[in-house]
matplotlib code that plots the C-alpha trace (Angstrom):
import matplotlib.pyplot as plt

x = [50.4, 47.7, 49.2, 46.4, 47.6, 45.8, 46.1, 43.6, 43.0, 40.4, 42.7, 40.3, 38.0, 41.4, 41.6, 38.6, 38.8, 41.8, 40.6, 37.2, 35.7, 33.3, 31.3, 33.3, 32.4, 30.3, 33.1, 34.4, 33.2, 35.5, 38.7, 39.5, 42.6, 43.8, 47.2, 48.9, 52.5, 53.9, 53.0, 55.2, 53.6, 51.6, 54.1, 53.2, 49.4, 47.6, 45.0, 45.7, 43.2, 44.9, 48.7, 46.8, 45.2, 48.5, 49.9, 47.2, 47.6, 51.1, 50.0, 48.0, 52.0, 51.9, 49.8, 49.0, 45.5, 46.3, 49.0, 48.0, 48.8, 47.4, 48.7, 46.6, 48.8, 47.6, 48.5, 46.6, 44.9, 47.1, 49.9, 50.7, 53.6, 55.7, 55.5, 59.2, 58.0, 55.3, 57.7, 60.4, 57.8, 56.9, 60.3, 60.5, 57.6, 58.7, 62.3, 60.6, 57.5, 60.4, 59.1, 61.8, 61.8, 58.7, 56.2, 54.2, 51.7, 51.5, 48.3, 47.1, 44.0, 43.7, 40.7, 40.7, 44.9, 44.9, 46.7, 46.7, 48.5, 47.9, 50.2, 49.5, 52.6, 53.1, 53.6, 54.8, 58.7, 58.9, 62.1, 61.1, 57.0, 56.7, 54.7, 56.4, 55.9, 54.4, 54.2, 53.7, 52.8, 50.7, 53.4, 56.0, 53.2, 53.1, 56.7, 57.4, 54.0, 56.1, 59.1, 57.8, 55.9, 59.2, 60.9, 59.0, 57.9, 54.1, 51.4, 51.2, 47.5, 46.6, 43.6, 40.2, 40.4, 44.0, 44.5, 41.8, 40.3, 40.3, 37.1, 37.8, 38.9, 35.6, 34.0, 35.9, 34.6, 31.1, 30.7, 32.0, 29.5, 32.3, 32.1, 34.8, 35.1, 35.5, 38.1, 40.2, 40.5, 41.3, 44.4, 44.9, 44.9, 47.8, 49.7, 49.6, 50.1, 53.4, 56.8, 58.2, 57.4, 57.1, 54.4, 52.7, 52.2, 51.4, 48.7, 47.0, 47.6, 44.8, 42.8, 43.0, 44.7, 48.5, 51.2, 52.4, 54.4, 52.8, 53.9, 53.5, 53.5, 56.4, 53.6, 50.0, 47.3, 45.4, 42.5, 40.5, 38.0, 41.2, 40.9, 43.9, 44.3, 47.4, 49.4, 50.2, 47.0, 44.8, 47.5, 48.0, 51.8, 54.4, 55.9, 59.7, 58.1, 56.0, 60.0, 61.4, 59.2, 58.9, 62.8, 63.2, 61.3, 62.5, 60.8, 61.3, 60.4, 56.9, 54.3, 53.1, 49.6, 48.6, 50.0, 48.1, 44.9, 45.7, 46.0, 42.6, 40.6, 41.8, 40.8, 37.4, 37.0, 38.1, 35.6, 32.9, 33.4, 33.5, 30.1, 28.9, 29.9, 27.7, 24.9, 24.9, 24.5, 22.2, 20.2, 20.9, 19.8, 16.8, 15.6, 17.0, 14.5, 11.6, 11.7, 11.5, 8.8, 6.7, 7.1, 5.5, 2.9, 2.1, 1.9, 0.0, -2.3, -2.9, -3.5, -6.5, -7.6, -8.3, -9.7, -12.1, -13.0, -13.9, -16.0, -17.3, -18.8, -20.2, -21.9, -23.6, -23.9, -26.0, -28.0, -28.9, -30.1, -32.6, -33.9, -34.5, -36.0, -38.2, -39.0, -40.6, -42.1, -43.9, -45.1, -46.3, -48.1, -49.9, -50.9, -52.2, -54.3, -55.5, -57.1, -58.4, -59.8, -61.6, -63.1, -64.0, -65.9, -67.8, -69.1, -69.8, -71.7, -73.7, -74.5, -75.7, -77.8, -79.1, -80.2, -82.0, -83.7, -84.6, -86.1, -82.9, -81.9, -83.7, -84.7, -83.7, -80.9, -78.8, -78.8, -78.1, -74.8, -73.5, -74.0, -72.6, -69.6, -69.1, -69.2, -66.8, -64.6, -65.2, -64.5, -61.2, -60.0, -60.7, -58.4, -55.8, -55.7, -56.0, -53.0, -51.1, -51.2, -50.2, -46.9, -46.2, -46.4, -44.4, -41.6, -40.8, -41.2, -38.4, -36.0, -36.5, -35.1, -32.5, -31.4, -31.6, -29.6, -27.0, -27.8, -28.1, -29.9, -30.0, -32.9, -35.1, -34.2, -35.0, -38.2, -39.1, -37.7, -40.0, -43.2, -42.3, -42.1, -45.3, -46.9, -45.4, -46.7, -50.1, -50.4, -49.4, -51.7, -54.8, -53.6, -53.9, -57.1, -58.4, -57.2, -58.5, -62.3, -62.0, -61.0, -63.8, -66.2, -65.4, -65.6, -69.0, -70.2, -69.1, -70.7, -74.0, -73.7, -73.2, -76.2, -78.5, -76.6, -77.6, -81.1, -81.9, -80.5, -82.3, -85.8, -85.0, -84.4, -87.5, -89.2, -88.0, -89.1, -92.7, -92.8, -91.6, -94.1, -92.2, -92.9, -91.1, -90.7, -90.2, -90.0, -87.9, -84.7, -85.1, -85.6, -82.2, -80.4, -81.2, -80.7, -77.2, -76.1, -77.0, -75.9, -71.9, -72.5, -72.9, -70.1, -67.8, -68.9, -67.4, -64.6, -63.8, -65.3, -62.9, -60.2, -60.4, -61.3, -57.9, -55.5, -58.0, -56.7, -53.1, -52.8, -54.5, -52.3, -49.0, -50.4, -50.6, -47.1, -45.6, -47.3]
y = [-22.7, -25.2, -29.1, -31.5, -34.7, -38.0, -41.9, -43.7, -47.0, -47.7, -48.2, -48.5, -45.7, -43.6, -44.0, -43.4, -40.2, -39.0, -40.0, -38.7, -42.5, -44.7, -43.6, -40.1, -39.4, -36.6, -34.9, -35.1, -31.6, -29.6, -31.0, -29.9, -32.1, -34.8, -36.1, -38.8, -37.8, -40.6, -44.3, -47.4, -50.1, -48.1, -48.5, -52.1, -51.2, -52.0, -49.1, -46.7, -48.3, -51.7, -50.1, -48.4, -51.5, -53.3, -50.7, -52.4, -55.7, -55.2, -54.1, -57.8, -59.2, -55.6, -54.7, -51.3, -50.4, -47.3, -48.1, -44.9, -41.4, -39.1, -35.4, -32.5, -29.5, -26.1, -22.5, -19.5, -18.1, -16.3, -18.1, -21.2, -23.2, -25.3, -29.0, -29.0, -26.6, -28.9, -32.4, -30.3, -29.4, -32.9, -34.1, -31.7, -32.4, -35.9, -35.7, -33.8, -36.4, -39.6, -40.8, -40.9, -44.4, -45.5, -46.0, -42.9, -42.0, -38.4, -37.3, -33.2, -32.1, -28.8, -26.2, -23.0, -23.4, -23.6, -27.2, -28.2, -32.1, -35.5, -37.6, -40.9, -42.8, -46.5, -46.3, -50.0, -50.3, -54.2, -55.0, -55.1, -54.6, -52.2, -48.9, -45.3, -43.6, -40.0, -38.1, -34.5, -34.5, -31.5, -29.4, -30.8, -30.4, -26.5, -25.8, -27.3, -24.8, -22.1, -22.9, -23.3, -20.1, -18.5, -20.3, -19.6, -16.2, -17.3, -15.1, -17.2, -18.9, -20.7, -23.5, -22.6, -22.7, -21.7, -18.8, -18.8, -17.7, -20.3, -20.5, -18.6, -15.7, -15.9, -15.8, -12.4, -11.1, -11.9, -10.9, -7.2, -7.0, -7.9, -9.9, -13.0, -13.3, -9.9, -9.6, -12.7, -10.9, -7.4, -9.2, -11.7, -8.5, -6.3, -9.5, -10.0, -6.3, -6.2, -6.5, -6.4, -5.5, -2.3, -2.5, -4.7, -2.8, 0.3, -1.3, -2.7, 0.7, 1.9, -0.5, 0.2, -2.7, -3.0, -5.8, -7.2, -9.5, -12.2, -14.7, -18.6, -16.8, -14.6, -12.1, -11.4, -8.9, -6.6, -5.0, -1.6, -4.2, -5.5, -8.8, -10.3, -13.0, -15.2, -14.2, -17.7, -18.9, -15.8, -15.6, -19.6, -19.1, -20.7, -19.7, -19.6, -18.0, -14.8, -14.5, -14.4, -11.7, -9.4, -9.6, -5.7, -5.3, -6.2, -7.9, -6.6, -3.0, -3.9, -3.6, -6.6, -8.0, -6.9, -3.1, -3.1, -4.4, -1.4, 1.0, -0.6, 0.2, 4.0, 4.5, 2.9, 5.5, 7.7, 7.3, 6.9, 10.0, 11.2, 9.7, 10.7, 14.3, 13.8, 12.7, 15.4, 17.7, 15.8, 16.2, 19.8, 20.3, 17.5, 20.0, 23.6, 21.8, 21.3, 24.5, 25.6, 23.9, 24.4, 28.2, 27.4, 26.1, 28.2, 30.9, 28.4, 28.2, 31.7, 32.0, 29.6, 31.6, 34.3, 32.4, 30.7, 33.8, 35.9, 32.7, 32.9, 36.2, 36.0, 33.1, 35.5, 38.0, 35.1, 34.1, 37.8, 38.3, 35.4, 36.1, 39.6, 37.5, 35.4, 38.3, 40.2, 37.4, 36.7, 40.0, 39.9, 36.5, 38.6, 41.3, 38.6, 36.8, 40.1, 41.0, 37.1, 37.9, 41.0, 39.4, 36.1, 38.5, 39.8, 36.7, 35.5, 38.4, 38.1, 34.2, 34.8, 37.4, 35.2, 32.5, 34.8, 36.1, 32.9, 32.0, 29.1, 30.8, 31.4, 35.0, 35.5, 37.6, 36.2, 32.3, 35.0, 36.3, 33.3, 31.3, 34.0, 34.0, 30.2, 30.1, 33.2, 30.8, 27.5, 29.8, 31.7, 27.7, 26.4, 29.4, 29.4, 25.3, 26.1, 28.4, 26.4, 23.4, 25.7, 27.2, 23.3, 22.1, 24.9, 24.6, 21.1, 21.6, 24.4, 21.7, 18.9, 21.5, 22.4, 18.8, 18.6, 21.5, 20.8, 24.0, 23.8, 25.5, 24.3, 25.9, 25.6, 22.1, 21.1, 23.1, 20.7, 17.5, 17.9, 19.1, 15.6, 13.1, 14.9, 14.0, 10.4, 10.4, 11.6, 9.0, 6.1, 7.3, 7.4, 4.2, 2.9, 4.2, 3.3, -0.6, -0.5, 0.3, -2.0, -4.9, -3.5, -3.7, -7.1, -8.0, -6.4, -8.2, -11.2, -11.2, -10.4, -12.9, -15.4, -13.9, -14.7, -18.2, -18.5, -17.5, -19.7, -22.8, -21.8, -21.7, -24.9, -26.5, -24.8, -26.2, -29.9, -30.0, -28.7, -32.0, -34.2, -32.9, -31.6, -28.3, -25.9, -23.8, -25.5, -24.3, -21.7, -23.9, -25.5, -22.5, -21.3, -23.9, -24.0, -20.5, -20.7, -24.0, -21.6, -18.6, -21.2, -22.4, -19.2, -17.7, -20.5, -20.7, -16.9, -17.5, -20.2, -17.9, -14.9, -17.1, -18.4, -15.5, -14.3, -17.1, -16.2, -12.4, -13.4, -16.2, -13.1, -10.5, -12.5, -13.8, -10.2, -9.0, -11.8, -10.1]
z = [-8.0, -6.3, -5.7, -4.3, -3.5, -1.3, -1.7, -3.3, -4.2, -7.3, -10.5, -13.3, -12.1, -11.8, -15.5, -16.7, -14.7, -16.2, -19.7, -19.4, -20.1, -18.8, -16.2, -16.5, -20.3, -19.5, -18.1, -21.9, -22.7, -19.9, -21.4, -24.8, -24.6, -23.1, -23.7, -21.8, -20.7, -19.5, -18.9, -18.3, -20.2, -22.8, -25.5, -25.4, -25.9, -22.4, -21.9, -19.0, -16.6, -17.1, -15.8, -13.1, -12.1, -12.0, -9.6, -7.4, -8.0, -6.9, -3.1, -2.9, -0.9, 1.2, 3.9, 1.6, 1.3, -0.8, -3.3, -5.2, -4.9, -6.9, -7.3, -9.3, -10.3, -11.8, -12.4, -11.9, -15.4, -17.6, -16.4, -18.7, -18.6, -21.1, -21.6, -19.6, -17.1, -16.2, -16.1, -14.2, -11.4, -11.7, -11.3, -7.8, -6.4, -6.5, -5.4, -2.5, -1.6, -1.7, -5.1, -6.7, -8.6, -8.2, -11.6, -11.9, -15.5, -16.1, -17.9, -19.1, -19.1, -21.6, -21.6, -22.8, -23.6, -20.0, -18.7, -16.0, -14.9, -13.2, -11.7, -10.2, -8.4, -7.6, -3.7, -3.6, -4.3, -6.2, -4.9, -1.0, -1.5, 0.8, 0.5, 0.8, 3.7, 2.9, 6.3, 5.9, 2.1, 2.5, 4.2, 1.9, -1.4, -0.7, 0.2, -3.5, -4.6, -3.0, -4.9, -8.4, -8.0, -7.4, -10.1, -12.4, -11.4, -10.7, -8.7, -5.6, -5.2, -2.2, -1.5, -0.2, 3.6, 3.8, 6.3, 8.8, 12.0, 15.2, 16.5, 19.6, 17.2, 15.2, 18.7, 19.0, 16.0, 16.4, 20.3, 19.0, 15.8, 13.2, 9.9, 10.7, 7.1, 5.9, 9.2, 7.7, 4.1, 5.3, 7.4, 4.3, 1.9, 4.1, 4.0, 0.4, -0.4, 2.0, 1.3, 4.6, 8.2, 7.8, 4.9, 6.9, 10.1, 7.9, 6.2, 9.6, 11.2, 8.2, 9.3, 13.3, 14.2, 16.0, 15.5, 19.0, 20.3, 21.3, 24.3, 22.7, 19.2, 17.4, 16.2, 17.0, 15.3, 17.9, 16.6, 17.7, 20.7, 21.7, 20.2, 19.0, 15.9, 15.1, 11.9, 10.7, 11.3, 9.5, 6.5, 6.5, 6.3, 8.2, 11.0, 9.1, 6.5, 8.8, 10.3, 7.0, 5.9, 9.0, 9.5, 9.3, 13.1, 16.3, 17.6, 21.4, 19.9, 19.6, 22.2, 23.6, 23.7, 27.2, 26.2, 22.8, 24.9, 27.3, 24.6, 22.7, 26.0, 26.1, 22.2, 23.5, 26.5, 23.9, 21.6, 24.3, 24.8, 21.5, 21.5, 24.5, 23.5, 20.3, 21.9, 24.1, 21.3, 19.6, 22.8, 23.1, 19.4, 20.1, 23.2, 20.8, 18.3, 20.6, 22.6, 18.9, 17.9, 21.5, 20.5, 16.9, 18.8, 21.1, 18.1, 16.4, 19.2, 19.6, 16.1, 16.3, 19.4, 17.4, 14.6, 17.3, 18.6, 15.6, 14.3, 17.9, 17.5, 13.9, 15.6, 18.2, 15.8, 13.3, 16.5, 17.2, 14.0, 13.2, 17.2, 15.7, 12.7, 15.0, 16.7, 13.8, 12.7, 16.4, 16.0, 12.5, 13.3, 16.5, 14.1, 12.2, 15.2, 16.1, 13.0, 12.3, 16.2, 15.1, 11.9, 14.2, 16.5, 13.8, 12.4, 15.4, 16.1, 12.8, 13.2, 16.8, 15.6, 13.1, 15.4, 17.5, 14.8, 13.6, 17.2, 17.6, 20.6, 23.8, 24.3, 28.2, 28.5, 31.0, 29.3, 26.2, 27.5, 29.2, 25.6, 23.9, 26.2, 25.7, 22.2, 21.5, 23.7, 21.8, 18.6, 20.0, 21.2, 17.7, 16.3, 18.8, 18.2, 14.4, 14.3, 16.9, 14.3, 11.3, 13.5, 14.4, 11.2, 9.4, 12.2, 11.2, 7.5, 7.7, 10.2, 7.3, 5.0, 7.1, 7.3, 3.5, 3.2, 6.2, 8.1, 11.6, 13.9, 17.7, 19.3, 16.6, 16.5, 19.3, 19.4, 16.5, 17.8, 20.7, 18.7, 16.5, 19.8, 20.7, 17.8, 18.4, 21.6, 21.3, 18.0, 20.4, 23.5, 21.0, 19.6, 22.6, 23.8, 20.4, 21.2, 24.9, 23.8, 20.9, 23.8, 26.0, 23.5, 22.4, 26.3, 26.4, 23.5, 24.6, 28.2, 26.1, 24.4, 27.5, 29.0, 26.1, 25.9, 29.7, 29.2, 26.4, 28.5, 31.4, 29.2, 27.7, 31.1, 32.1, 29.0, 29.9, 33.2, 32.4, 29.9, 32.7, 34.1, 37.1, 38.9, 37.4, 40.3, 43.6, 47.4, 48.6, 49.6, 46.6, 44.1, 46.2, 45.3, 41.9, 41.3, 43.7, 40.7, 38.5, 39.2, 39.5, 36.6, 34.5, 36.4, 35.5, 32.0, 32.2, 33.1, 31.1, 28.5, 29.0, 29.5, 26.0, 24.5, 26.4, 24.7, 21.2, 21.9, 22.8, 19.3, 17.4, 18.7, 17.9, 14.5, 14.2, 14.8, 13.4, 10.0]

ax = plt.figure().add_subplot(projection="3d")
ax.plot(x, y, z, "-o")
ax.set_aspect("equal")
plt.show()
């Protein structure tokens, strides 16, 4: 059984609470029933709040701020109890709190055909208008719980927050790695499941844990770290109560908190060990396993050794046989230049005959042989050049296909590479040649034209002074002169020229490549 009790003041609002009114109507639908008890003053037809509210009116002559105490009783589920049941525990619970006498309304709540009763006392005594005194009502509220459970053979239930660890114990728990709150239950549980001492230190001694002595204490819980936890405290008994129940040990039989400390370090060296033995064979196994796996390996490697050098050799054996290829065909292609040689030779032959014949060709026979000589050599360059070209051409048509197909072939690669960056080359260097007589010839042109421009200036001046009728040619210094003024002139008119047909080239060329 659960008995929660506290003053209060607040008549009015008491009552509506209790009959699910007022501000407290939505509270309507968690009590089936509600049946008032008892109530002085009811039989004469005042409403619930209005008694309450005269319980405070009479505390206006006392120095009571509280004149109301209201206690909540209630059983476990499954465990109902009679109308007189409830009114005896009532009856106790009042005899035991110093009530007795005082105006009190008794009100149950039903849900489910579970009950579960109010009580709500008069604290001011109208004879001297003073207030009881209720020291120790919690104590004295669960000593009576206690009781009744045992009366009337009830499962005993205790409030949230009753038994629990200090916080130097939860400090314990969490510096070794431990859940506080599963700690507190697994105590809580061997204390519940126990019918004596013996029961008790059975069921922690599953758990790892020792009951000691203690010094201030009777009786302490020592767990595996050494930590050690107060059995009143974790169990929220009393400390009558933990004797009581524990009465079949003695007390001075039991170690005490510095041995069970002592004997919680050993088991830790202990199990150090243990684990220190584990490790080392998981580090034996860990190095079993990798010599293991440095032999696979190894064969592994040896394995692909092989494989490397078989492939190795069928490579040599492929290169051999297309240099054999090459070869054949190198020799084929000289049987080939021979016999295009031969049939050069005679054609030759037959158009030099023809020229002499036709009187194209001087007669003398020494000019004879040394043309002869220089035109079989023009003709063998232009077939050399000729077949040079086809060879080129066909080697990079046969490393395009290669590429298409994804064959490689190294030397003949690069023998193509370079006969393609030759091509580039020579395409560049002619481009370039090509450009630098196209800017010579435009320089050329243009110095022409300054020339004529000069001359035609120079007549025209002539032609002006002849009008005038000024000699047109003078003495020596002065015809020097002139022609020195003349001769500065034209050559800075050409500089200025080629200096703007410079920036014309330069505007030209970048109009150019911008396109």
């Amino acid at each position: 059984m659960i008995i929660k009790g506290k003053s209060r003041t607040g008549g009015a609002a008491l009552g509506d609470y209790l009959l699910s009114e007022g501000r407290y109507a939505k509270n309507a639908h968690e009590n089936e029933r509600v049946e008032v008890w008892q109530a002085v003053g009811l039989a004469e037809g005042l409403t619930l709040q209005k008694i309450l509210g005269s319980y405070e009116l009479s505390a206006e002559q006392s120095r009571c701020q509280k004149p109301l105490y209201h206690v909540q009783l209630r059983t476990d589920e499954g465990e109902p109890l009679t109308r007189e049941q409830w009114l005896a525990a009532v009856e106790k619970l009042e005899e035991r709190l110093g009530l007795t006498g005082y105006d009190r309304v008794i009100v149950a709540h039903t849900k489910d055909e579970q009950a579960h009763v109010h009580v709500a006392w008069n604290r001011i005594d109208y004879q001297t208008g003073l207030a009881a005194e209720l020291n120790h009502d919690a104590r004295k509220r669960l000593d009576v719980a206690r009781e009744l459970e045992r009366d009337f053979g009830l499962r005993e239930l205790r409030r949230a927050g009753q038994g629990r660890l200090s916080q130097k114990e939860e400090t314990f728990a969490i510096r070794h790695g431990k859940d506080p709150q599963l700690l507190k239950d697994i105590m809580q549980t061997c204390w519940r499941h126990a019918e004596n001492g013996q029961e008790f230190t059975a069921h922690l001694d599953a758990y790892g844990m020792t009951l000691v002595k203690g010094d201030r204490r009777d009786f302490l819980i020592v767990d595996r770290e050494g930590d050690y936890y107060a059995v009143t405290r974790v169990t929220g008994s009393r400390a009558k109560e933990v004797r009581e129940k524990l009465s079949d040990l003695d007390r001075e039989q039991l170690p005490s908190l510095q041995q069970a400390q002592a004997a919680a370090k050993e088991w830790q060296k202990g199990e150090l060990l243990k684990l220190q033995a584990v490790d080392r064979n998981r580090l034996e196994m860990k190095q079993w396993r990798e010599l293991a796996s440095l032999d696979e390996r190894l064969t592994q490697k040896e394995e692909m050794r092989g494989r490397l050098q078989q492939g190795q050799q069928e490579d040599r054996d492929q290169r051999q046989q297309r240099k054999e290829a090459r070869l054949a065909a190198t020799l084929y292609d000289r049987g080939d230049l021979a016999t295009m040689q031969r049939d050069a030779m005679k054609e030759i032959r037959e158009r030099w005959a023809t020229r002499i014949r036709e009187g194209r060709q001087p007669q003398g026979q020494e000019r004879n042989a040394a043309a002869f000589q220089k035109y079989i050599h023009s003709a063998f360059t232009r077939v050399e050049a000729q077949q040079q070209r086809q060879t080129e051409r066909l080697t990079v048509e046969q490393y395009f296909a290669r590429r298409k197909a994804g064959v490689t072939d190294p030397e003949r690669d690069r023998q193509a590479k370079r006969i393609l960056l030759f091509k580039q080359f020579d395409k560049a260097q002619t481009a370039a040649t090509a450009n630098a007589a196209q800017k010579e010839q435009e320089r050329s042109e243009h110095q022409r034209r300054e020339q004529e421009r000069t001359a035609r200036e120079r007549a025209e001046h002539d032609r002006e002074w002849a009008r005038q009728g000024k000699p047109v040619e003078g003495g020596e210094k002065e015809q020097t002169d002139r022609r020195q003024r003349e001769k500065e002139a034209l050559l800075k008119r050409m500089r200025e020229g080629a200096a703007d047909y410079e920036r014309r080239q330069e505007r030209g060329g970048g109009r150019t490549r911008e396109r």
